[in-house]
N, C-alpha and C positions, 0 to 999 in steps of 0.2 A: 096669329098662332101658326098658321102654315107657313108664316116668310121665317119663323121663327125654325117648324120645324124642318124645313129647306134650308135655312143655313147651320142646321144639329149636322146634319147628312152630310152638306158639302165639307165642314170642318171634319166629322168623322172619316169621309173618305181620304181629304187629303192626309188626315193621321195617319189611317193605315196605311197610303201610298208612302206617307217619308217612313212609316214602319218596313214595310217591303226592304225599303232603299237600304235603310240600315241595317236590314238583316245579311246583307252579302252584296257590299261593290267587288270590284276588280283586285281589288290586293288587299282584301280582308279575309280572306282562305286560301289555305298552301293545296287543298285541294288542287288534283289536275285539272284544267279545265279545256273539254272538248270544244275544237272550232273544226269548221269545213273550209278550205280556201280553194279557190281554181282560176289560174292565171298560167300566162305564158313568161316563163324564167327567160327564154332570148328577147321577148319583147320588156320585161322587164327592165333587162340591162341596156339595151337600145334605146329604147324610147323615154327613158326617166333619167331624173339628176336631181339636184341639190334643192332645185326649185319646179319639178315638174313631176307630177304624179299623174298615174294612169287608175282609171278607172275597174274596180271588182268590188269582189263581197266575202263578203264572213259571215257563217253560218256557225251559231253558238246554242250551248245547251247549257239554260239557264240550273241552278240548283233543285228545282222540282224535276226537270227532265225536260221542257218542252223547246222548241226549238225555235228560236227567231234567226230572220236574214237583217244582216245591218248593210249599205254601201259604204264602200269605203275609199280610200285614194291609195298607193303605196308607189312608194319609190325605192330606190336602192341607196344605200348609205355606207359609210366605213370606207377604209383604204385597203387593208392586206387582205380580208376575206372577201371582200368585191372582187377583186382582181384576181384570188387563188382559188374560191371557192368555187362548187356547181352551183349551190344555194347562195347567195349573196345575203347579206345583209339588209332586215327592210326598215323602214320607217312608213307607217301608215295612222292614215288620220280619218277621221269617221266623219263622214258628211253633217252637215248642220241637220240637230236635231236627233241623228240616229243614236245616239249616247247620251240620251237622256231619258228615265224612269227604267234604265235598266241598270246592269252590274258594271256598264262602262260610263254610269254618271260621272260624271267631273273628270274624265279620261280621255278627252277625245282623240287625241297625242301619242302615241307610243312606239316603243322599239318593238319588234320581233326578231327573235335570235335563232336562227335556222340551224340544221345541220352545217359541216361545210360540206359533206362528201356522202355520195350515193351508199358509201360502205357500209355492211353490216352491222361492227360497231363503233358507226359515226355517233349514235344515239348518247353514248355511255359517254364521250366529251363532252358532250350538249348540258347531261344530267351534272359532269364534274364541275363546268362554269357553270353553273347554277348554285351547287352548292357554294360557292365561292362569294357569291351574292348573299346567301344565308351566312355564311362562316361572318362577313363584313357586320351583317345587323347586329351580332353578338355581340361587340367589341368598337363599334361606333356608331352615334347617334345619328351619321350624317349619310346618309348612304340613300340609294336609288328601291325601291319597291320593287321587287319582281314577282310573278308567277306564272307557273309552271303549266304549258300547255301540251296539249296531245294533236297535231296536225293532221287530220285526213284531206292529203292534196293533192292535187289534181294538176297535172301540168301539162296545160296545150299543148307544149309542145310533142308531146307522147299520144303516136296517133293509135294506140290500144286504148288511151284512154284510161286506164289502169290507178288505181286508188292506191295513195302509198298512207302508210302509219306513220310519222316521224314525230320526236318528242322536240320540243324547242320551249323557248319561254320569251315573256313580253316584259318589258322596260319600262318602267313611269317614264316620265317627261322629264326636261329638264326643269322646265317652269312649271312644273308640279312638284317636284320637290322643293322649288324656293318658294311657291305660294306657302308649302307646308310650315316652313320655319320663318317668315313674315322677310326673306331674305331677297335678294336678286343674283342672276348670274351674271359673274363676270367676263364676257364676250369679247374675243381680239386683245386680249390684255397680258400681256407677259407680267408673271409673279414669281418673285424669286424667293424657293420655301423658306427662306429662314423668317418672310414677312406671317405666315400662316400661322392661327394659331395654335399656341405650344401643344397641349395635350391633345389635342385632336390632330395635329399633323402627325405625332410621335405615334398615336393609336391607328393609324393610315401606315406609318412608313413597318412599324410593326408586323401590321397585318400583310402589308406587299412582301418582307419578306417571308412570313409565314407561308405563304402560296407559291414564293419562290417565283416571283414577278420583280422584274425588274425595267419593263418595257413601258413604263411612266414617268411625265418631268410636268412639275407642275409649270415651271420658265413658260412650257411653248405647250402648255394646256393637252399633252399627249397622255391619251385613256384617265383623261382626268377633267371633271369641273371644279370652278372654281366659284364658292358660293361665297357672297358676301351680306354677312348679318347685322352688321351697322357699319357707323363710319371707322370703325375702329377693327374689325375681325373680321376675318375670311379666313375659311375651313376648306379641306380639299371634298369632292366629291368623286370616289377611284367608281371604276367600269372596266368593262371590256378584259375580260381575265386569262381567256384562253392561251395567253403566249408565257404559260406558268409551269411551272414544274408540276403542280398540283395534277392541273387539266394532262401535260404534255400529250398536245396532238401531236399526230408525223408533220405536219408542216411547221411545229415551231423552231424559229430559231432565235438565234442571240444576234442582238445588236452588237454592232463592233467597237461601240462606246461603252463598252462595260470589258470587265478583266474576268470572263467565265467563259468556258468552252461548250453549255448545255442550260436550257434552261433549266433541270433542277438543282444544280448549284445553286446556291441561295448566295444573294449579295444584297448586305443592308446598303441603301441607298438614300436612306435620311440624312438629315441635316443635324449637325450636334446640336444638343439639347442642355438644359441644364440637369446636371447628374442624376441627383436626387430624383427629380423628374419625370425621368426615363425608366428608374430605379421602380418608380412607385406604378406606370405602366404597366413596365413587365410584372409584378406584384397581380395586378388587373388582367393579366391573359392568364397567368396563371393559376388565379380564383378561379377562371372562365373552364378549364382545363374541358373535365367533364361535360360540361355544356357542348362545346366544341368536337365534343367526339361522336355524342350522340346527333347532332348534326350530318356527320357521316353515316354513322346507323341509320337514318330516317331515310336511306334512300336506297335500302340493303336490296328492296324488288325492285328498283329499274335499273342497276349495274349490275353484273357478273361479280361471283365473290373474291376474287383476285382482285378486281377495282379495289374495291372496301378496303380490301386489306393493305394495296399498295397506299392509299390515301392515310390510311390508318397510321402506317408505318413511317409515310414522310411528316405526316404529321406530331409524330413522336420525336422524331429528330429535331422536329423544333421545339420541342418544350428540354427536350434536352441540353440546349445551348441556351434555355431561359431558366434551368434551374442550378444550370454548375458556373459559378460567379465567376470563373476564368474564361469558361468560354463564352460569357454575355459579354466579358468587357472587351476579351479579342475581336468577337464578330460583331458588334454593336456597337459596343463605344468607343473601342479603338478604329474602329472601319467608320464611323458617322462622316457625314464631309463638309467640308469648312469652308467650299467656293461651290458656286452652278459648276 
């Protein structure tokens, strides 16, 4: 009877512990979620790379309130904001065992997306590629988890010592999103879009130009994964937003492989489709309309209302050219491209 009710208890607890689990991991609430970090941003850049991380911690505040310390490793990642940014770019991975029985179960992996710049409102670009991540969930099945964090940081190298607020957000994994759809990533591999498949590249090239992003090719895997879900289909996986009309930071600019002098000129950059197709698509962003807008409104307290509105307003422009049938076939299916 005791061995019996000893194993009542130990099965009860572990219930309630996978109950716990499922009541709030990592990217099951758009809730903000508060961290603490304190590192040194020059030794950051110095001492790490591709395959070398340096040793810190993250201080997080679980959904009740209370506070755990996890260790973690981070490095610095990306190309243009590595290089231009004061904040770089991180990638950080949580020591064995510290992401487990908490909200970073099954996450050990992830992006952290910084400010780029000490400026006032650096924040308010931060908040706009984030929604941009949200705007993606709407309108395709294949996309990257993120949420929304609140950083209190501390940077060595500031001999005040001085506690900054900065908003940023964190990245699923790559190989967590293709655990998610039973897929793999395809690594070193040039894909030429017209191989991807149809309605899911069409609902990608769509969306990039909605955001007024032009600064991705699937060829050479730039701000782009390529997930492959059998032997027959591969979908694009878009990121990395900020070089977008949508966001428009002061530092972006336009590649000189494209025919536009700004990033918010919007330039379709898909691959022609079959008509219909395309036809039936756009039908689908413009059910989404509404959806899409309030997306923007869900973020009316952490931008200035001039934001809102400017996003509001480019983004009208584009349902504009998706609902007057001259100007979809000008800028869409007369502009699609027919070579890499």
């Amino acid at each position: 009877m005791k061995k019996f009710l000893s194993l009542f208890f130990i099965i009860g607890f572990l219930g309630l512990s996978a109950f716990a689990q499922q009541e709030e991991l990592l990217f099951d609430s758009e809730e903000i979620l508060e961290i603490t970090m304190k590192f040194s941003v020059k030794k950051l850049r110095s001492d790490t790379n591709d395959s070398t991380f340096m040793d810190s911690f993250l201080i997080y505040k679980d959904s009740k309130g209370a506070l755990d310390t996890l260790d973690v490793g981070l490095r610095v990642r990306g190309n243009f904001r590595k290089e231009n940014c004061y904040y770089p770019p991180i990638r950080m991975r949580l020591k064995k065992k510290e992401g487990k029985g908490n909200i970073f179960d099954g996450n050990r992996n992830m992006k952290i997306v910084f400010p780029c710049s000490k400026a006032k409102n650096a924040d308010s670009y931060i908040v706009k590629e984030y929604l941009c991540y949200q705007l993606y969930e709407q309108v395709s099945e294949y996309t990257f988890q993120t949420r929304m964090i609140r950083i209190n940081f501390v940077n060595e190298d500031d001999k005040k010592g001085e506690v900054e607020s900065l908003l940023g957000f964190l990245i699923e994994d790559d190989d967590k999103v293709a655990e998610r759809f039973g897929g793999e990533i395809m690594e070193n591999t040039k894909i030429v879009g017209t191989v991807l498949e149809d309605s899911a590249a069409i609902r990608h090239d769509l969306f990039q130009y909605m955001i007024g992003n032009t600064d991705w090719s699937s060829m050479y895997q730039h701000n782009m994964k390529i997930l492959k879900l059998d032997s027959k289909t591969v979908v694009p996986l878009a990121y990395d937003f900020d070089m977008t009309g949508m966001v428009l930071p002061p530092y972006a600019q336009v590649s000189n492989l494209v025919d536009i002098e700004t990033v918010s000129q919007r330039l379709y950059r898909g691959f022609c489709r079959d008509e219909l197709m395309m036809k039936t698509i756009r039908d689908e962003f413009l059910a989404k309309e509404t959806l899409l807008y309030a997306e923007i409104e869900q973020l009316a307290d952490l931008v200035p209302s001039h934001e809102i509105k400017f996003m509001n307003n480019y983004m009208e422009d584009f349902f504009n050219v998706l609902k007057d049938d001259r100007r979809f076939n000008f800028n869409i299916l007369s502009a699609c491209r027919t070579t890499e």
